[in-house]
N, C-alpha and C positions, 0 to 999 in steps of 0.2 A: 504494500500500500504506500502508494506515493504523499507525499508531503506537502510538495512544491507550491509556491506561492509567485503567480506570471501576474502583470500588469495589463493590461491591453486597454484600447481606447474602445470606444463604442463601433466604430467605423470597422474598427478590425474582429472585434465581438462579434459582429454580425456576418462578416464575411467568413470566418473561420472559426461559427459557432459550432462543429461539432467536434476540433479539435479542443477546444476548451468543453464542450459538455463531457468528452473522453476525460481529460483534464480532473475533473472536478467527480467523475464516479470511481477515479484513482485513490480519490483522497485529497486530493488538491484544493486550491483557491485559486479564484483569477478576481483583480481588483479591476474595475471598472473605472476609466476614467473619461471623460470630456474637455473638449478646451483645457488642460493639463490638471484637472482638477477630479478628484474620486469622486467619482456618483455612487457608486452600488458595489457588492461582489455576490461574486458566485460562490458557492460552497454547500459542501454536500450537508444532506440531508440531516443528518447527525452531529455536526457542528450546530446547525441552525438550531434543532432541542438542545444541546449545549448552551448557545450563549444563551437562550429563552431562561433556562433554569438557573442558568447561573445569574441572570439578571432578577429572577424572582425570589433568591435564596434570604432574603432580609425577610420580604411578607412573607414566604414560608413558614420562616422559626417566630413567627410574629415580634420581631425585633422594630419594624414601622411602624409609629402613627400615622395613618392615610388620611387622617385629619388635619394633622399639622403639614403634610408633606402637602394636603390641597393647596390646603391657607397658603406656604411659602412661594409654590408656584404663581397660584394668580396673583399676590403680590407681589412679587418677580415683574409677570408679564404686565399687571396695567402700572404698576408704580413705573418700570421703564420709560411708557409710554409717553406719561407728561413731560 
């Protein structure tokens, strides 16, 4: 099982989407980019539940207040604003 992490731009994504789909049921990633900038990647299936869990491991163990986590966002997003 392959490791490998390719770069590609979208133009080239598209053109030599099934070298990167091979790519990516390897074990792989490929980073997506536009105008020199990451849009997206690819990555297998199993990564993706990966990072999902590992980004929910806080509410999990119930170590978050979803309360307080609200409050600080939207007073984040509109205090910015003014």
């Amino acid at each position: 099982m392959s490791e490998a992490i390719a770069t590609a731009t979208s133009t080239e994504m598209q053109n030599n989407f099934g070298r990167y789909l091979h790519m990516v049921m390897n074990g792989g990633e490929v980073i997506v980019t536009r105008n020199g900038k990451e849009v997206g990647r690819f990555i297998p299936r199993s990564a993706a539940v990966s990072y999902l869990t590992d980004s929910l491991t806080g509410i999990l163990s119930g170590e978050t207040d979803m309360g307080q986590v609200k409050e600080e966002r939207l007073k984040a997003k509109y205090e910015s604003a003014d």
